[in-house]
C-alpha positions as CSV (number, residue, x, y, z in Angstrom):
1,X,16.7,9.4,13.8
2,X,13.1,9.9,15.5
3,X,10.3,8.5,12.9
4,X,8.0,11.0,11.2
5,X,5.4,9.2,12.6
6,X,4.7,7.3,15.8
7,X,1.4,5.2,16.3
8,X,1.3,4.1,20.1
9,X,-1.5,1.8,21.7
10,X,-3.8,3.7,19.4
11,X,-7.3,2.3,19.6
12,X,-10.8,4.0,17.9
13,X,-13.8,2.6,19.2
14,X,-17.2,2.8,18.0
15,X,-20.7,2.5,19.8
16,X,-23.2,0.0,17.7
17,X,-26.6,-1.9,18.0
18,X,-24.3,-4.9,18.3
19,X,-21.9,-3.5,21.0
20,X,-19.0,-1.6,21.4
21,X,-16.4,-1.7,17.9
22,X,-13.1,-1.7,18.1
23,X,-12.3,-0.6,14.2
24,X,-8.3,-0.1,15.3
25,X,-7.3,-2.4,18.4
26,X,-4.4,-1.6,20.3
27,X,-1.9,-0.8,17.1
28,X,1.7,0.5,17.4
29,X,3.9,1.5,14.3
30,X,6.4,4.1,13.6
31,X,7.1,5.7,9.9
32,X,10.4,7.0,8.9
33,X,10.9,10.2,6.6
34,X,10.8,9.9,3.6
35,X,9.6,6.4,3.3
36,X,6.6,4.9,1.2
37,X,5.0,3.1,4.1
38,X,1.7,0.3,3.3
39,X,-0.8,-0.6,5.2
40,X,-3.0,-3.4,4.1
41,X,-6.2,-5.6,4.7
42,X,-9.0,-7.0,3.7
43,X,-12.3,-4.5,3.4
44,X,-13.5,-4.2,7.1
45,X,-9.7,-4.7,8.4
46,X,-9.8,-0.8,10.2
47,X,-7.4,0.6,7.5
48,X,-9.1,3.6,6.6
49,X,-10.2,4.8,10.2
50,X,-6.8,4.1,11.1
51,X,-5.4,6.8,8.3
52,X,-8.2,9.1,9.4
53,X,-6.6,8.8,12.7
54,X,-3.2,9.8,11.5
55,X,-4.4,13.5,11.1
56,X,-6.8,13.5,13.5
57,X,-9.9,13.3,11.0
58,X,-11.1,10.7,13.8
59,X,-10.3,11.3,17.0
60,X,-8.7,7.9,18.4
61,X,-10.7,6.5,21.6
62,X,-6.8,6.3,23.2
63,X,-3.0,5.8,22.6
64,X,-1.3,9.0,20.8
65,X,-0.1,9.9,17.4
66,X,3.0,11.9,17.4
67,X,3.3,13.7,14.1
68,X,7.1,15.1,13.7
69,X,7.6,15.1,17.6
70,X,4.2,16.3,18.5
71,X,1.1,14.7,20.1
72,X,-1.9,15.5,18.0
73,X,-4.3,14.5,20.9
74,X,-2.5,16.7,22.8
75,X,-3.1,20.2,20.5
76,X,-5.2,22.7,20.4
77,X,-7.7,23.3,17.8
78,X,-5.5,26.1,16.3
79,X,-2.5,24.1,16.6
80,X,-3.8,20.8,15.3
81,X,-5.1,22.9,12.0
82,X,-1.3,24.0,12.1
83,X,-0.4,20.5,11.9
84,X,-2.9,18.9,9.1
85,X,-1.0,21.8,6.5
86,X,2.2,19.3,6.2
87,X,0.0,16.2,5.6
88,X,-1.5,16.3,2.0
89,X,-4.5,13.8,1.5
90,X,-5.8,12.0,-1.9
91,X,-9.0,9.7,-1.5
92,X,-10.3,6.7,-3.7
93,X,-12.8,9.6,-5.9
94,X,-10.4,12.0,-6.4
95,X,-13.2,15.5,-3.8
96,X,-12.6,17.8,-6.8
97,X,-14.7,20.6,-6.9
98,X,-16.9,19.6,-10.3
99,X,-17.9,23.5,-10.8
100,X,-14.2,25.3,-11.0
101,X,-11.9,25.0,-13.6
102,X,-8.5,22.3,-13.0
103,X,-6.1,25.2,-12.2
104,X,-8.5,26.9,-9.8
105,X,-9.6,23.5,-8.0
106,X,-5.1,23.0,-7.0
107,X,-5.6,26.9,-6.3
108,X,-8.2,26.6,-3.9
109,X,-6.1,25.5,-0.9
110,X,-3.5,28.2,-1.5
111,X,-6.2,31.0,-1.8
112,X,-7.7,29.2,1.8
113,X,-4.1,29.4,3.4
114,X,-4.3,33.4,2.5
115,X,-1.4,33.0,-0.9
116,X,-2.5,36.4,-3.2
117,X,-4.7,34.9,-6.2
118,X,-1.8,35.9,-9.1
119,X,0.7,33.8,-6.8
120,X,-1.4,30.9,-6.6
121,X,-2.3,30.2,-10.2
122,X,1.3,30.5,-10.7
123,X,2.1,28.0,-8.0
124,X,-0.7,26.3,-8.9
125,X,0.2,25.8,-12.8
126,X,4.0,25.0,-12.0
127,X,2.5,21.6,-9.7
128,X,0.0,21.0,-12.3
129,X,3.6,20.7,-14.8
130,X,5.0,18.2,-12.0
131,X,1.8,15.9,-12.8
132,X,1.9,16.7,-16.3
133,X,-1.7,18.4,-16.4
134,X,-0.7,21.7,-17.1
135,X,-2.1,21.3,-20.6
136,X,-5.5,20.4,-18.5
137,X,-5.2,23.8,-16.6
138,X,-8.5,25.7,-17.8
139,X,-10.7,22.1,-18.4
140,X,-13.2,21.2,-15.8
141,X,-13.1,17.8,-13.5
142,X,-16.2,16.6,-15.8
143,X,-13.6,16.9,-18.8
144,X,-10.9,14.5,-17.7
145,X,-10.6,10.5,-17.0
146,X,-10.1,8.8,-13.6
147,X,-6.4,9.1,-13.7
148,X,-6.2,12.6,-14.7
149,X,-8.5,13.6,-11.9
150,X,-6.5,11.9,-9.7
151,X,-3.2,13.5,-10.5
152,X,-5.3,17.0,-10.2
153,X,-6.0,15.7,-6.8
154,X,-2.2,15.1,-6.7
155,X,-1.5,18.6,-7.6
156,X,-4.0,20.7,-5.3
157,X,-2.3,18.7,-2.2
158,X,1.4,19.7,-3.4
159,X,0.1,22.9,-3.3
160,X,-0.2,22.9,1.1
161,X,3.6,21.8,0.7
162,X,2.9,18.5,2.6
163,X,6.0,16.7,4.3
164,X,3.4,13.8,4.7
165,X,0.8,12.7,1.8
166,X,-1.8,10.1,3.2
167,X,-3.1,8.0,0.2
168,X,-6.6,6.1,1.1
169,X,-7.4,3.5,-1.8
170,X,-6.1,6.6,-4.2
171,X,-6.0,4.2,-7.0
172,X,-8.9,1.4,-6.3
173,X,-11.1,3.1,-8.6
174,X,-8.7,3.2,-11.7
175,X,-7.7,0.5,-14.2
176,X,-4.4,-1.2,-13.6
177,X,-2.5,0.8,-16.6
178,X,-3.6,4.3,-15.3
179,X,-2.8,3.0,-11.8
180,X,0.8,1.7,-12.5
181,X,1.0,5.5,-13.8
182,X,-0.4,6.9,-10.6
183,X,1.9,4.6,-8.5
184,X,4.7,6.1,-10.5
185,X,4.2,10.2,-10.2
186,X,3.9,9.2,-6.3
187,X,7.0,7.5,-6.4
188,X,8.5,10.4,-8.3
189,X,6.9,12.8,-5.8
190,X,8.4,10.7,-3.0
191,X,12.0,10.6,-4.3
192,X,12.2,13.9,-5.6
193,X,10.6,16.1,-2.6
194,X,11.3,13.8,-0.1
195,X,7.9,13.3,0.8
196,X,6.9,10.4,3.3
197,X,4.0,8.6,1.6
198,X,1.4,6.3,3.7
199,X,-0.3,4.0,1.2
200,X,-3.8,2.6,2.6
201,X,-5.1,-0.1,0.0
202,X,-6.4,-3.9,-0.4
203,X,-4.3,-4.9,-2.8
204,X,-1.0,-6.0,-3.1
205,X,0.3,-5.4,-6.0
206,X,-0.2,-2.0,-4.9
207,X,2.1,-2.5,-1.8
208,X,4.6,-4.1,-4.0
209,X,5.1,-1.6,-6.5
210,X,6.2,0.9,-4.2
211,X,6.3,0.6,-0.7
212,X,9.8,0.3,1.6
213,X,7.6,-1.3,4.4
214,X,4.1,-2.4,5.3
215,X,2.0,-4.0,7.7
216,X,-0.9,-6.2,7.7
217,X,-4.3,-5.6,9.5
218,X,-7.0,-7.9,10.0
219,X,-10.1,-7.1,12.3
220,X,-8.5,-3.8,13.8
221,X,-5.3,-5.4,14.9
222,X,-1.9,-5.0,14.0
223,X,-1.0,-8.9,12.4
224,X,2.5,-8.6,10.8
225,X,5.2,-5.9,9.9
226,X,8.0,-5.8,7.7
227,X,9.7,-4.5,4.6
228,X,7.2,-5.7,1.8
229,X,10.2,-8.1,0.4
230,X,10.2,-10.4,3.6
231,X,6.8,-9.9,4.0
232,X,6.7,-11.6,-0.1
233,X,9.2,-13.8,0.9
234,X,8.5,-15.3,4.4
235,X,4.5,-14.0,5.3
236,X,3.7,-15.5,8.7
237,X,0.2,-15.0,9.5
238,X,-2.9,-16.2,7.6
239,X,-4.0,-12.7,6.7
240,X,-1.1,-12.2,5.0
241,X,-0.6,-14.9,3.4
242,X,-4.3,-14.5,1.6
243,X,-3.4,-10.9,0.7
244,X,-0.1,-12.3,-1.2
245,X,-1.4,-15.5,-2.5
246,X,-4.0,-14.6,-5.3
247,X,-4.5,-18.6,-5.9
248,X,-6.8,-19.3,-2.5
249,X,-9.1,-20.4,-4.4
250,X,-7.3,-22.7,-6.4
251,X,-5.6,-23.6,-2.9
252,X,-9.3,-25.1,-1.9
253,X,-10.5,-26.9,-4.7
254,X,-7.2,-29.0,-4.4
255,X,-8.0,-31.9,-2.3
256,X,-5.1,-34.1,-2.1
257,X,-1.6,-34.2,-3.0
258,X,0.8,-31.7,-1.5
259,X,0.8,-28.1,-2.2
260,X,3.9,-25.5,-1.8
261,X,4.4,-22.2,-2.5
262,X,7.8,-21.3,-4.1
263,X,9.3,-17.6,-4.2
264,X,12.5,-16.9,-5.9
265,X,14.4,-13.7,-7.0
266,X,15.4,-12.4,-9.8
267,X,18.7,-13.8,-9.4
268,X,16.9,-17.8,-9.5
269,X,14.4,-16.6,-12.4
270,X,16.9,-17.5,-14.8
271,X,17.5,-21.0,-14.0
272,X,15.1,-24.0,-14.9
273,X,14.5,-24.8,-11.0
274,X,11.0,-27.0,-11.7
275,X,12.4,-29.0,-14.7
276,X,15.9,-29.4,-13.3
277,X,14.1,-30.8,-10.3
278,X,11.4,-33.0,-12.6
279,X,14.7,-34.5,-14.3
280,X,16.2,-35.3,-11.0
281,X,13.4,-37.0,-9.6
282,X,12.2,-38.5,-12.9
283,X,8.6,-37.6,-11.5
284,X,5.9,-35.2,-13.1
285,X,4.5,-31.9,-10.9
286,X,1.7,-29.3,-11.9
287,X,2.3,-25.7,-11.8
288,X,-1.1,-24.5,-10.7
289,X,0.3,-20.8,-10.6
290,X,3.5,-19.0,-11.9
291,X,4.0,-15.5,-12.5
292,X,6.4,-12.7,-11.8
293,X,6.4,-9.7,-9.4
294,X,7.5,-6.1,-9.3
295,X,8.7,-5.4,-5.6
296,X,9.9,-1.7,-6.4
297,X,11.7,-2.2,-9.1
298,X,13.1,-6.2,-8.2
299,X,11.8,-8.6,-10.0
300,X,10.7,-11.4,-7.6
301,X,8.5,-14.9,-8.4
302,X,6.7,-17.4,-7.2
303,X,4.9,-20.8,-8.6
304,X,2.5,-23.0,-6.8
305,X,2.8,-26.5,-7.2
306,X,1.4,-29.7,-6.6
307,X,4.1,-32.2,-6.0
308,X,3.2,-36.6,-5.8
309,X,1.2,-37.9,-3.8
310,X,4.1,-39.6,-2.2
311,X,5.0,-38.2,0.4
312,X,8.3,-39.6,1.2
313,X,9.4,-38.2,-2.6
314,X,7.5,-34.5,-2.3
315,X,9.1,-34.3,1.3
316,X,12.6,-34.8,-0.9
317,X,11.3,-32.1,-3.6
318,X,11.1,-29.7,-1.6
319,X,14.7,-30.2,0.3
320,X,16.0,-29.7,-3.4
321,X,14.3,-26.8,-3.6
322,X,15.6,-25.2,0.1
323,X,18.9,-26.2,-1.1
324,X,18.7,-23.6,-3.9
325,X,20.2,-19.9,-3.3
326,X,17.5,-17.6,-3.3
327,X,14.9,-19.8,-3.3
328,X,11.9,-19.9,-0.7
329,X,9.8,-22.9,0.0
330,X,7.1,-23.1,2.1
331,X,4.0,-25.7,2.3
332,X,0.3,-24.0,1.6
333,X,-1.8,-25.5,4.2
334,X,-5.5,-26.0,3.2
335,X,-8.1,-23.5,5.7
């Protein structure tokens, strides 16, 4: 089946008082419909213009964006505008129009697409029931909390009838209870519309909650790709790595002793792995970090821990641990 999506060689240069920069450096990527697709980094890391370049918002420098089989560089103005109706964008502060009521702001791109007005608020009340606002209909924007104003923003882009829904940092701004909610009515919306969802964010407990794949940028460039369970699992590259591993910190201040990162899946959670292996080895380690994640809807873990200063006896801790099914082990290198 041909992706939704295909990203080729795209690159989107800009002209500064330093030189030329190269905010998205030769990346290549192809989406799948009806996927939830992430794409990660660090503030600076191109994600944004990168998402602006998936509707032509930007217009990449070169390489081509093929939206369900056509070339957006390659359209015309009229048939480009044709295009952007089948992908829905939300943003970080919600663009609602602060002066019209909720039911007219999801009405106003309907009314813009030429839908009679009596049509539209019907249309437009029915999506506002699918993000559970249609109690909200006749408040104002000023009236409602972060998260409701984000699922208004929700409902006014189901209104275009989007096959794609860019989402750029749609839930930075909100705290993490009303963004686990948000993360849910898009998952919904995903499932039950088969809507292909691209997730733009920094964090990853974003990615994890519920994205099928993801990958990593850092500095423009493309680093690492892969479904967001291997990429939890087995991260390759530095960037990566920091993005998953919320203890860097900790990871720094440590200055001897050996450190590992251990991730195990729901199946392991059960079993005592650490104090089995303290009882085996009849030696002490620390758990500087423990905690359990949501990879959409598996329950996955990891620990970080300091092991002897012996090497000859942490070398044998950790082959126990890589002898355990559906365990990971992996040394954390100090940077």
């Amino acid at each position: 089946m041909e992706p939704i999506i295909q990203v080729k060689n795209l690159v989107k240069s800009f002209d500064t008082d330093d030189g030329v920069l190269h905010a998205v450096n030769d990346v290549s990527f192809n989406i799948n419909k009806g996927e939830i697709f992430g794409i990660i980094g660090l503030s600076g890391a191109g994600k944004s213009t990168l998402v602006r370049c998936l509707n032509l918002l930007e217009k990449p420098s070169s390489g081509s964006v093929v939206v369900q089989g056509q070339d957006l560089m390659s359209l015309s103005e009229k048939d480009l505008r044709q295009a952007r109706r089948k992908i829905g964008m939300i943003f970080q502060h919600f663009n609602l129009l602060m002066q019209i009521s909720v039911v007219k702001n999801v009405m106003f791109p309907m009314e813009i697409a030429g839908v009679p007005k009596a049509e539209a608020k019907k249309k437009a009340l029915e999506y506002l029931k699918i993000v559970g606002l249609e109690a909200k209909a006749n408040a104002f924007p000023a009236q409602l909390s972060g998260g409701q104003k984000q699922r208004v923003a929700i409902a006014r882009v189901l209104a275009s009838n989007p096959e794609i829904l860019l989402c750029d940092e749609a839930t930075s701004a909100l705290d993490p209870e009303t963004t686990k909610s948000i993360l849910n009515l898009i998952k919904d919306i995903n499932r039950k519309y088969n809507i292909t969802v691209v997730v733009i964010t920094h964090e990853m407990s974003v990615i994890q909650e519920i994205c099928d794949q993801c990958i990593v940028l850092e500095n423009g460039k493309l680093v690492e790709q892969n479904n967001v369970e291997e990429l939890f699992r087995h991260p390759k590259t530095s960037a990566a790595k920091r993005l998953i591993f919320s203890a860097s910190k900790t990871v720094k201040e440590m200055s001897n002793g050996k450190l590992v990162r251990v991730t195990f899946s729901e199946v392991a959670a059960g079993e005592p792995i650490v104090g089995n292996m303290i009882l085996e080895f009849k030696t002490p380690v620390s758990i500087l970090q423990s905690e359990i994640t949501d990879l959409n809807g598996k329950s996955n873990g990891q620990m970080l821990l300091r092991l002897p200063d012996d090497e000859d006896k942490a070398n044998k801790m950790i082959a126990y641990l890589q002898k355990k099914a559906e365990v990971t082990v992996e040394e954390v290198v100090h940077e």
